[in-house]
mmCIF file of the N, C-alpha and C atoms, coordinates in Angstrom:
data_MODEL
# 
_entry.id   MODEL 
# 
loop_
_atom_site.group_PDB 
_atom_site.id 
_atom_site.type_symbol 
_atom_site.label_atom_id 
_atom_site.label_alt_id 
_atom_site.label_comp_id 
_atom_site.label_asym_id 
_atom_site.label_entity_id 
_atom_site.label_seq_id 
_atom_site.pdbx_PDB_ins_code 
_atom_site.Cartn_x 
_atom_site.Cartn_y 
_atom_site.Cartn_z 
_atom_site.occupancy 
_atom_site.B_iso_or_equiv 
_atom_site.pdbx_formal_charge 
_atom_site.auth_seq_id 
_atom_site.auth_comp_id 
_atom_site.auth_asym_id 
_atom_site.auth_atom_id 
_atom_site.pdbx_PDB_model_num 
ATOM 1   N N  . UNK A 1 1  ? 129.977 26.551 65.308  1.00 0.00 ? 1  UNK A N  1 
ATOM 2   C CA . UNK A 1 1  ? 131.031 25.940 66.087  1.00 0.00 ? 1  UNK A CA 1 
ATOM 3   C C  . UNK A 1 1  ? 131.627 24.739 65.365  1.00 0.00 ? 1  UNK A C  1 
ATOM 4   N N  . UNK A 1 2  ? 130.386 23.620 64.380  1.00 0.00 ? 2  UNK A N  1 
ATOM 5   C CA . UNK A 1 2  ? 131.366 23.002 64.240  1.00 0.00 ? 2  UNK A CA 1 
ATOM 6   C C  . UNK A 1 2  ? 132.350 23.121 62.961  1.00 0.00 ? 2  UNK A C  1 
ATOM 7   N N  . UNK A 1 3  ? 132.113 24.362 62.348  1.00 0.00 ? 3  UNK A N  1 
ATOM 8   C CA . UNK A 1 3  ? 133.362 24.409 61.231  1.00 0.00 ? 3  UNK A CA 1 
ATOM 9   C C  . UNK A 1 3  ? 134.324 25.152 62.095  1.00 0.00 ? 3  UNK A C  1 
ATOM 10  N N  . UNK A 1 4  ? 134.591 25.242 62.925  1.00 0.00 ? 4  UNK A N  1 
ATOM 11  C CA . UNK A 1 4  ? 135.800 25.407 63.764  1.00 0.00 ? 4  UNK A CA 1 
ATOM 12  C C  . UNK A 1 4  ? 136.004 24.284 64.716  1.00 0.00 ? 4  UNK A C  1 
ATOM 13  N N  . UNK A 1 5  ? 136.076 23.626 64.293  1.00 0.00 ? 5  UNK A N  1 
ATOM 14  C CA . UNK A 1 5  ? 136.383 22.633 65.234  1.00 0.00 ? 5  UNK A CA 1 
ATOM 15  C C  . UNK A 1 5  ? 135.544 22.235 66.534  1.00 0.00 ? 5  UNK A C  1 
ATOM 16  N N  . UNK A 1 6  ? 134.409 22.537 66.792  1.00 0.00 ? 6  UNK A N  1 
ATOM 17  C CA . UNK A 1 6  ? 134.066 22.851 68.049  1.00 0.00 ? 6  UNK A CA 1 
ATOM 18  C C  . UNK A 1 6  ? 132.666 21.388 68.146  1.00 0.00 ? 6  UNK A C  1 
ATOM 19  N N  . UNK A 1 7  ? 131.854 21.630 68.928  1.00 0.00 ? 7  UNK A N  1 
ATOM 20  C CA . UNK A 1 7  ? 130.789 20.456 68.991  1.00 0.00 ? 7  UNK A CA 1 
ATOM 21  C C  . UNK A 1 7  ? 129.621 21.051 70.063  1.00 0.00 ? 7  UNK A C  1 
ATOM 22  N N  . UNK A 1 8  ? 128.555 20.229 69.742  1.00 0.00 ? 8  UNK A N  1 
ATOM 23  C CA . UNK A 1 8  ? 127.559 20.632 70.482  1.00 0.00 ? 8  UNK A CA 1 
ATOM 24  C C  . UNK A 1 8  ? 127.026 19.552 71.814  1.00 0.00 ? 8  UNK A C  1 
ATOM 25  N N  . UNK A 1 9  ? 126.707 20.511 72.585  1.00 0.00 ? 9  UNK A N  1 
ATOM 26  C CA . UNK A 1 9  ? 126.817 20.082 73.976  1.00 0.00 ? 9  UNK A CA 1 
ATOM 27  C C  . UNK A 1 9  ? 124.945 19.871 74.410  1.00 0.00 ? 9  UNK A C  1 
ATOM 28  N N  . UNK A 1 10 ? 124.878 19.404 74.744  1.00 0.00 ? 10 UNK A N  1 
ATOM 29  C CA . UNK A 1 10 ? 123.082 19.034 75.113  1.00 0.00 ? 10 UNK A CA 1 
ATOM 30  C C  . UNK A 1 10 ? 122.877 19.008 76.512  1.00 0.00 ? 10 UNK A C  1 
ATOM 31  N N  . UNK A 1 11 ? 122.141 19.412 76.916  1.00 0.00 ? 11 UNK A N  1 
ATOM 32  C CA . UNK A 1 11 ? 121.410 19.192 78.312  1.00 0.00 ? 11 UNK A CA 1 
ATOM 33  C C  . UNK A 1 11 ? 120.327 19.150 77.879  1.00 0.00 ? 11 UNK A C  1 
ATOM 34  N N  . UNK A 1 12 ? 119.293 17.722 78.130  1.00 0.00 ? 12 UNK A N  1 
ATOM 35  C CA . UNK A 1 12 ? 117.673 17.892 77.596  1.00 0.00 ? 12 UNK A CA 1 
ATOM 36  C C  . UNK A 1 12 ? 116.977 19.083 78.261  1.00 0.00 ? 12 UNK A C  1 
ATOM 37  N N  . UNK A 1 13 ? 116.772 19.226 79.801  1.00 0.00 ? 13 UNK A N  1 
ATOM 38  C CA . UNK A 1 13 ? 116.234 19.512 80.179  1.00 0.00 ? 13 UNK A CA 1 
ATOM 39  C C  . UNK A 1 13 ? 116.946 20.615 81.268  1.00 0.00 ? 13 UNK A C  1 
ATOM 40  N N  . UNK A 1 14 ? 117.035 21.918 81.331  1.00 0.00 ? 14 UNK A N  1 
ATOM 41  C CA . UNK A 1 14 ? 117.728 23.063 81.672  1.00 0.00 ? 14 UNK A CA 1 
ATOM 42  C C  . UNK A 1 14 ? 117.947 22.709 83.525  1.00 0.00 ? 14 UNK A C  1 
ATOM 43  N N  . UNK A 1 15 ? 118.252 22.772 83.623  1.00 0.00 ? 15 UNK A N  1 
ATOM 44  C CA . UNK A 1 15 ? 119.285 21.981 85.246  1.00 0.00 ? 15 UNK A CA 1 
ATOM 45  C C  . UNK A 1 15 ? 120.618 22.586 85.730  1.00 0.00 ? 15 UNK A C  1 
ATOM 46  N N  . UNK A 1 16 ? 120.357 23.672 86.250  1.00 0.00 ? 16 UNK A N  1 
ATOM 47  C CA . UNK A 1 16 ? 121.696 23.974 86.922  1.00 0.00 ? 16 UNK A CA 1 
ATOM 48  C C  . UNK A 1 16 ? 122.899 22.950 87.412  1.00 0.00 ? 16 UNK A C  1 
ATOM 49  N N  . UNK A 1 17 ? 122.985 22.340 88.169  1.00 0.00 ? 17 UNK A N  1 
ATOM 50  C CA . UNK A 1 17 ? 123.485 21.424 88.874  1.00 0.00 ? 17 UNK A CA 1 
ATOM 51  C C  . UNK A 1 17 ? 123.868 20.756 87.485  1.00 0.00 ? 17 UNK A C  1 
ATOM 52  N N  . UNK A 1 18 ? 123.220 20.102 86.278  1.00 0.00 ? 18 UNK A N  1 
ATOM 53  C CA . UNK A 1 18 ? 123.452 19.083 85.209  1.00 0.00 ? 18 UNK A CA 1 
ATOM 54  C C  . UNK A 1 18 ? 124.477 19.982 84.289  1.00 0.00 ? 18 UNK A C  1 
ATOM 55  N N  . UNK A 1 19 ? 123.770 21.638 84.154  1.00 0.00 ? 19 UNK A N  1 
ATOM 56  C CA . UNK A 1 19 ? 124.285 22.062 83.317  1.00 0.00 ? 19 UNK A CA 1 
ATOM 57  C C  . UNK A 1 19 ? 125.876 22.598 83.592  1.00 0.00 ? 19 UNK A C  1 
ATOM 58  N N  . UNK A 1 20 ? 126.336 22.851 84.841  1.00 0.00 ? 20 UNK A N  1 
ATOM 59  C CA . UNK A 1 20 ? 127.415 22.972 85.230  1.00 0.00 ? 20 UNK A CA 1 
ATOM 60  C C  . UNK A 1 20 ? 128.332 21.982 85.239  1.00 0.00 ? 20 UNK A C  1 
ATOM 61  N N  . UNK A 1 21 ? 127.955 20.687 85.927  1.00 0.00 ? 21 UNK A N  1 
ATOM 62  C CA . UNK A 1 21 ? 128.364 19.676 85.413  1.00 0.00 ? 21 UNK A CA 1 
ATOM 63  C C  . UNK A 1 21 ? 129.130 19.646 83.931  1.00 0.00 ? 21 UNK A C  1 
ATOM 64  N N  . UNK A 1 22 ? 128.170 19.165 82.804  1.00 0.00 ? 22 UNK A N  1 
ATOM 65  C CA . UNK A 1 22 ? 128.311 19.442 81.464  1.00 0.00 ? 22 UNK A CA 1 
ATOM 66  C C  . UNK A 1 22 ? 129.388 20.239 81.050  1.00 0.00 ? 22 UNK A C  1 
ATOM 67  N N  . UNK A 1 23 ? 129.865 21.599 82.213  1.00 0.00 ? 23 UNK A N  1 
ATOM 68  C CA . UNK A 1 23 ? 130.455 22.605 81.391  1.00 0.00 ? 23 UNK A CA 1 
ATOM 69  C C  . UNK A 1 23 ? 131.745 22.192 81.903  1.00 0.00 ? 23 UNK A C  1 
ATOM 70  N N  . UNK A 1 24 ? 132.021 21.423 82.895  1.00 0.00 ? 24 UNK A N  1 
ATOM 71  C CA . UNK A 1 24 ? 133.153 21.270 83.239  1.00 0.00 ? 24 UNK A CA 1 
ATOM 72  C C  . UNK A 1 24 ? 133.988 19.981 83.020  1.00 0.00 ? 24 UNK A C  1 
ATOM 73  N N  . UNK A 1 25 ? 132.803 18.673 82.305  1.00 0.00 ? 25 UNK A N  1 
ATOM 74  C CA . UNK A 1 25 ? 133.194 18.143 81.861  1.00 0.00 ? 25 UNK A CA 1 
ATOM 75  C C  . UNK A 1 25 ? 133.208 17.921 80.145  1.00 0.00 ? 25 UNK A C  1 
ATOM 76  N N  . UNK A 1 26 ? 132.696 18.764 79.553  1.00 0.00 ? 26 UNK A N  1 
ATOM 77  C CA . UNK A 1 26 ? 133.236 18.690 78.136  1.00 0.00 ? 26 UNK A CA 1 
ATOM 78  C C  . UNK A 1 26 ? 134.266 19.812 78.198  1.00 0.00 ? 26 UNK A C  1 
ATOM 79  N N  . UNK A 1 27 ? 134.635 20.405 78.858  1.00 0.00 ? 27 UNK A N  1 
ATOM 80  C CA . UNK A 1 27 ? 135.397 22.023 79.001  1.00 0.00 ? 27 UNK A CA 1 
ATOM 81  C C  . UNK A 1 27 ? 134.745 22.615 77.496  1.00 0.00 ? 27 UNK A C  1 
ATOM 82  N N  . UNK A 1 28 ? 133.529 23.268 77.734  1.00 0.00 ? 28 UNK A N  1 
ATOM 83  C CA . UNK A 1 28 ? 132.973 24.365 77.265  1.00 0.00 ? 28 UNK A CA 1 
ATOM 84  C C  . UNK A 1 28 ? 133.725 25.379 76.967  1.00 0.00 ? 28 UNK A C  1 
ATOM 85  N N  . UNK A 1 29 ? 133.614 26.215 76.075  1.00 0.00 ? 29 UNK A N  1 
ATOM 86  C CA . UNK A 1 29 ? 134.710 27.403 76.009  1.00 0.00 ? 29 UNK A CA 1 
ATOM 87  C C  . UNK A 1 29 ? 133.657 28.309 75.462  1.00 0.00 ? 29 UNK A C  1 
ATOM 88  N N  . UNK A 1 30 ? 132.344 27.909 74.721  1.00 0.00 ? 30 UNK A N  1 
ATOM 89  C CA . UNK A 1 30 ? 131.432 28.943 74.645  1.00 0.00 ? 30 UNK A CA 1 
ATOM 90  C C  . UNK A 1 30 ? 130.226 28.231 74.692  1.00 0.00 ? 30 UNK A C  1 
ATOM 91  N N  . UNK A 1 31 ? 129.404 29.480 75.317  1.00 0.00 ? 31 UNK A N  1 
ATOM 92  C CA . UNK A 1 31 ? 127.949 29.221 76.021  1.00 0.00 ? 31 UNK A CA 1 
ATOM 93  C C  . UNK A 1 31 ? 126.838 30.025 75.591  1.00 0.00 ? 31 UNK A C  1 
ATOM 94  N N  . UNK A 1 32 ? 125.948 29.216 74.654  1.00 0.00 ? 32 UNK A N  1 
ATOM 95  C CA . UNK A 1 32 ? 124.678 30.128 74.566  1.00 0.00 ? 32 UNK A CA 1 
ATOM 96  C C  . UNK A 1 32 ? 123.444 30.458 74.963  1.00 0.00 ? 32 UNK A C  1 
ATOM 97  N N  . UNK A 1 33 ? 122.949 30.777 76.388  1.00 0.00 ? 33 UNK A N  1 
ATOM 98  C CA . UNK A 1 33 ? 121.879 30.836 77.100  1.00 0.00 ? 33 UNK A CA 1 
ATOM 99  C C  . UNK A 1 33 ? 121.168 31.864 76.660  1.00 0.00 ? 33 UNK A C  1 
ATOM 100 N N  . UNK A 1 34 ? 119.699 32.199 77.003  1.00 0.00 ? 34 UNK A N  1 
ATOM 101 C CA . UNK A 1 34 ? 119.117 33.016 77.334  1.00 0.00 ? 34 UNK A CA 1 
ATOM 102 C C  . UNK A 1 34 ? 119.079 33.845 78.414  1.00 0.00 ? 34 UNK A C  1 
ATOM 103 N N  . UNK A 1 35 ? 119.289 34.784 78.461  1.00 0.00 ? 35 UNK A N  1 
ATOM 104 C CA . UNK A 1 35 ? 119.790 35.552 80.094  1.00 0.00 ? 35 UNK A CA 1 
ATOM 105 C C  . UNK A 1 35 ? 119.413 34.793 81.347  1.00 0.00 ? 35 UNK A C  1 
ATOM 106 N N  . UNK A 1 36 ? 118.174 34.473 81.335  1.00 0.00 ? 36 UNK A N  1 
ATOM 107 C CA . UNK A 1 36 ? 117.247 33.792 82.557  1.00 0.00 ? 36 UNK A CA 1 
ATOM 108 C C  . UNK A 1 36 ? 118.248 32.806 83.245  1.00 0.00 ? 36 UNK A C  1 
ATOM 109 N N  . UNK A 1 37 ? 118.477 32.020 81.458  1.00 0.00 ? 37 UNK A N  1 
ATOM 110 C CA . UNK A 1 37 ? 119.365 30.716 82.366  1.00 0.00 ? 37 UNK A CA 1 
ATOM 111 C C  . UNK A 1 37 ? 120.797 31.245 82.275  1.00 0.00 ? 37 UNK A C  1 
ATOM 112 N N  . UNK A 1 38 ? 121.464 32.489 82.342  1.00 0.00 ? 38 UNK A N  1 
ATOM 113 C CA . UNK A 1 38 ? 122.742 33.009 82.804  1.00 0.00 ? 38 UNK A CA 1 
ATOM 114 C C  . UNK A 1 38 ? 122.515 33.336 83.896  1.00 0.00 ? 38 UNK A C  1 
ATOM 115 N N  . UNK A 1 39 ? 121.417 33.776 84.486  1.00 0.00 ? 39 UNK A N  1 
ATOM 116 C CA . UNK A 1 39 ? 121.276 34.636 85.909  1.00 0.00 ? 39 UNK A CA 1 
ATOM 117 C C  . UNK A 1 39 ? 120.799 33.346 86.963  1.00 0.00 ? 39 UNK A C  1 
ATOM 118 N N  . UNK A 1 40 ? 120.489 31.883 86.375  1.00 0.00 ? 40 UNK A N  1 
ATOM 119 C CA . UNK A 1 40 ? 120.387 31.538 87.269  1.00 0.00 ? 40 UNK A CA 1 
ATOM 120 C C  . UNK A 1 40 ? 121.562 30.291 87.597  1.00 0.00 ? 40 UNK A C  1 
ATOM 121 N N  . UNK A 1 41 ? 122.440 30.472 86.522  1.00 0.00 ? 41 UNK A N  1 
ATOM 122 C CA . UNK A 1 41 ? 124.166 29.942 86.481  1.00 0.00 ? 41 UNK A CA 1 
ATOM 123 C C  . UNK A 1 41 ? 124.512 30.663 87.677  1.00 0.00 ? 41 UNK A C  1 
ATOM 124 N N  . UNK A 1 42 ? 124.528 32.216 87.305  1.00 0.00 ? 42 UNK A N  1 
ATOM 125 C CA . UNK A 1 42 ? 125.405 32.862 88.573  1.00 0.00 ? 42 UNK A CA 1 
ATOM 126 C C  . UNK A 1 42 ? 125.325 32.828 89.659  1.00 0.00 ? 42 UNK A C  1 
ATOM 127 N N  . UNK A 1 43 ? 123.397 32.963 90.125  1.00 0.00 ? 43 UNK A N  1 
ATOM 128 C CA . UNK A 1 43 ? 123.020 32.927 91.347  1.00 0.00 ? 43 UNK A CA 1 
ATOM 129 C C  . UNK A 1 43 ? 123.216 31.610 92.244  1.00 0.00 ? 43 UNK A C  1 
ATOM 130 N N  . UNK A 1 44 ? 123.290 30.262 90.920  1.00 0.00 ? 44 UNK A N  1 
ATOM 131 C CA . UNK A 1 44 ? 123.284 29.283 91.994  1.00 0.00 ? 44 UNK A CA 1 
ATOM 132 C C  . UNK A 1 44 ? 124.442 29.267 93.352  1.00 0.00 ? 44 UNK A C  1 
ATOM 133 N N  . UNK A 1 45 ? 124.261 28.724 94.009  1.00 0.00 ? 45 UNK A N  1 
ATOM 134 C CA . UNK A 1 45 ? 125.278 28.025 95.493  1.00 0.00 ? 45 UNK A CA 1 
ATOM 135 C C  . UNK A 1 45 ? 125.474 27.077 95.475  1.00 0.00 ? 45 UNK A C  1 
ATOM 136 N N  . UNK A 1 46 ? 126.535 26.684 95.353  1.00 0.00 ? 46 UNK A N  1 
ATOM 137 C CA . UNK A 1 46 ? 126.915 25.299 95.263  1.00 0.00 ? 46 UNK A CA 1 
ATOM 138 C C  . UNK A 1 46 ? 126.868 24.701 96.640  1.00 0.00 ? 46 UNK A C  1 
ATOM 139 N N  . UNK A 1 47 ? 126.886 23.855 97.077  1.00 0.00 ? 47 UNK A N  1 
ATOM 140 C CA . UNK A 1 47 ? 127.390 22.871 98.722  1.00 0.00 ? 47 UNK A CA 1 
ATOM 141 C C  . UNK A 1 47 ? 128.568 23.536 98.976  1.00 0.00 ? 47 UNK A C  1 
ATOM 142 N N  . UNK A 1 48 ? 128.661 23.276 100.320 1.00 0.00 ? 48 UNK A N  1 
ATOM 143 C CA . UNK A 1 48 ? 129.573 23.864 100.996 1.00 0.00 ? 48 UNK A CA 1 
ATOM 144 C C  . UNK A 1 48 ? 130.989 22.199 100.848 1.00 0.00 ? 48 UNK A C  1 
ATOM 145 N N  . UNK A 1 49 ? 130.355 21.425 100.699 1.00 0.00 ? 49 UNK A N  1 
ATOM 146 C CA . UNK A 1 49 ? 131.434 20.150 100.151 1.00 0.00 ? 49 UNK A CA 1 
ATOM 147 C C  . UNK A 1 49 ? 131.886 20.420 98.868  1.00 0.00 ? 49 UNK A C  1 
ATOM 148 N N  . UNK A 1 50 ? 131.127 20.937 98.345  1.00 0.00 ? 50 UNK A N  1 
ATOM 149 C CA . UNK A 1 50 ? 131.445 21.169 96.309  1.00 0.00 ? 50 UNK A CA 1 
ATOM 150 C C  . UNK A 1 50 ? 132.613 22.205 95.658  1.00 0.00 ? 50 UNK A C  1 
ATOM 151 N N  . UNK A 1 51 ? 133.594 22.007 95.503  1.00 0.00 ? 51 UNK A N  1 
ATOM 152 C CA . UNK A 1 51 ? 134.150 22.956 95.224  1.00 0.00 ? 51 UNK A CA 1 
ATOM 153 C C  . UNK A 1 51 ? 133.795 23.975 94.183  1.00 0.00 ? 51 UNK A C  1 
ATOM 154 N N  . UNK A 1 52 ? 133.597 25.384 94.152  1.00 0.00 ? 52 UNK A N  1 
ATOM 155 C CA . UNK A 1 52 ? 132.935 26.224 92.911  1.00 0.00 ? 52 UNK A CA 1 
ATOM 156 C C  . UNK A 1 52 ? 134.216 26.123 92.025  1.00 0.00 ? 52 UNK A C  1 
ATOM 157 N N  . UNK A 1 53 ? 133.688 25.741 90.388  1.00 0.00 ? 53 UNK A N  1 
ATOM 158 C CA . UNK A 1 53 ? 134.078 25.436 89.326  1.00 0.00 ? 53 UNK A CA 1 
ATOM 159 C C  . UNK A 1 53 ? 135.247 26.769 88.904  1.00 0.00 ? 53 UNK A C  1 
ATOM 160 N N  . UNK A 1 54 ? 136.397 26.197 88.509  1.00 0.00 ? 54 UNK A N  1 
ATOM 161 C CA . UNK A 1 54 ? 137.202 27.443 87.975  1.00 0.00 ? 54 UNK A CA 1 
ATOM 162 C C  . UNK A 1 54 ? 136.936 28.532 87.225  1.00 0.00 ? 54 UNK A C  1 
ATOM 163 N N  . UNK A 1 55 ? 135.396 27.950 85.914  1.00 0.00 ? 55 UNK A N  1 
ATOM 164 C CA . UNK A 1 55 ? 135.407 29.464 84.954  1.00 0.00 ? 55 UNK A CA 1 
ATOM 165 C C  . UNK A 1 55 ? 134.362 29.689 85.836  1.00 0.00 ? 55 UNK A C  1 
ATOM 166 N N  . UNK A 1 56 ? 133.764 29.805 87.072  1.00 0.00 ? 56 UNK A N  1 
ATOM 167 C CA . UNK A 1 56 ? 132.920 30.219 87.635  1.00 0.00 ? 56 UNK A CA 1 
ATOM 168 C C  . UNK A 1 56 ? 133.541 31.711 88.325  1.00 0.00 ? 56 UNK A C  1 
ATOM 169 N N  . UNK A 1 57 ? 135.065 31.412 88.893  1.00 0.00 ? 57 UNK A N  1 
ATOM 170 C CA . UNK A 1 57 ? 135.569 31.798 89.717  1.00 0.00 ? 57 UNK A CA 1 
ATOM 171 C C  . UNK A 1 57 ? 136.310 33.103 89.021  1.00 0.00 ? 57 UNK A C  1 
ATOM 172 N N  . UNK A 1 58 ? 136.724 32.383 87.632  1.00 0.00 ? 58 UNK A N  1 
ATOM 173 C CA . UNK A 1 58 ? 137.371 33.576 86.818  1.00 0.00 ? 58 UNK A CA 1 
ATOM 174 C C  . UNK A 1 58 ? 136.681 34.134 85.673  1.00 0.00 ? 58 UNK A C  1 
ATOM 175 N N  . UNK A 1 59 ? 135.602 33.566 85.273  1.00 0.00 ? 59 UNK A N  1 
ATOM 176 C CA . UNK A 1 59 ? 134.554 34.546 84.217  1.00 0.00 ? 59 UNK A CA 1 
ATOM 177 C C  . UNK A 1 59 ? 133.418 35.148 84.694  1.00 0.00 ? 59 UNK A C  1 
ATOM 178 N N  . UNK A 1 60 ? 132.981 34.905 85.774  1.00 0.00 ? 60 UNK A N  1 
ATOM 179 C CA . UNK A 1 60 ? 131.611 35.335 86.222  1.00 0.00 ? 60 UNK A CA 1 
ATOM 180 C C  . UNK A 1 60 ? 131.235 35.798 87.415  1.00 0.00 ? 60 UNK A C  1 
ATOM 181 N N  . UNK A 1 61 ? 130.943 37.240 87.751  1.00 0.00 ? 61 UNK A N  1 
ATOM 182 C CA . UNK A 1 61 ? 130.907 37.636 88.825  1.00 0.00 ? 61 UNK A CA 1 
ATOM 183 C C  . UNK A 1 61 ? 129.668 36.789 90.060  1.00 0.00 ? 61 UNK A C  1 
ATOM 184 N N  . UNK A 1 62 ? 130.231 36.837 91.084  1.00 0.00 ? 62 UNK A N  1 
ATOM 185 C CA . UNK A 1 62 ? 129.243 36.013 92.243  1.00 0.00 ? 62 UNK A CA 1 
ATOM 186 C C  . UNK A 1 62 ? 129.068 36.545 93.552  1.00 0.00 ? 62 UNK A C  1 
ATOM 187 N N  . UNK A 1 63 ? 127.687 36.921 93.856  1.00 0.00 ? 63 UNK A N  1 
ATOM 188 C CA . UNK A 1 63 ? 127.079 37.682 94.840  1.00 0.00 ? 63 UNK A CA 1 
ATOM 189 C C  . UNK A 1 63 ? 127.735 36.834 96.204  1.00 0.00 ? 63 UNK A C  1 
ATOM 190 N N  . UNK A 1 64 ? 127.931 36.952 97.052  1.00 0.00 ? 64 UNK A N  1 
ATOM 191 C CA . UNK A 1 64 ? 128.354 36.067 98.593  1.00 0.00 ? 64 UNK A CA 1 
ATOM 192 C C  . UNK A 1 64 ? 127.278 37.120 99.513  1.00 0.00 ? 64 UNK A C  1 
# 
């Protein structure tokens, strides 16, 4: 990533809630998880106060 211009993004410690965060404030454009922590991106629920994140809404399918 970074000979394209790109940079690396850290979360110490794997955190839904932190790691979503993270993705929406560096605007992420690519993501390298291990499935585990993709399946548990998708599954999370956000608050019913929280609005769900845009590439949530348009890259990733979500069970209701």
């Amino acid at each position: 990533m970074a000979l394209i211009d790109g940079h690396f993004v850290c979360v110490p410690k794997f955190d839904v809630e932190a790691t979503l965060q993270a993705i929406e404030r560096e605007k992420v454009s690519n993501l390298y998880l291990v499935p585990t922590l993709y399946h548990m991106l998708i599954e999370h629920r956000p608050s019913p106060a929280s609005e769900s994140p845009v590439w949530r809404k348009s890259a990733l399918p979500v069970r209701r």
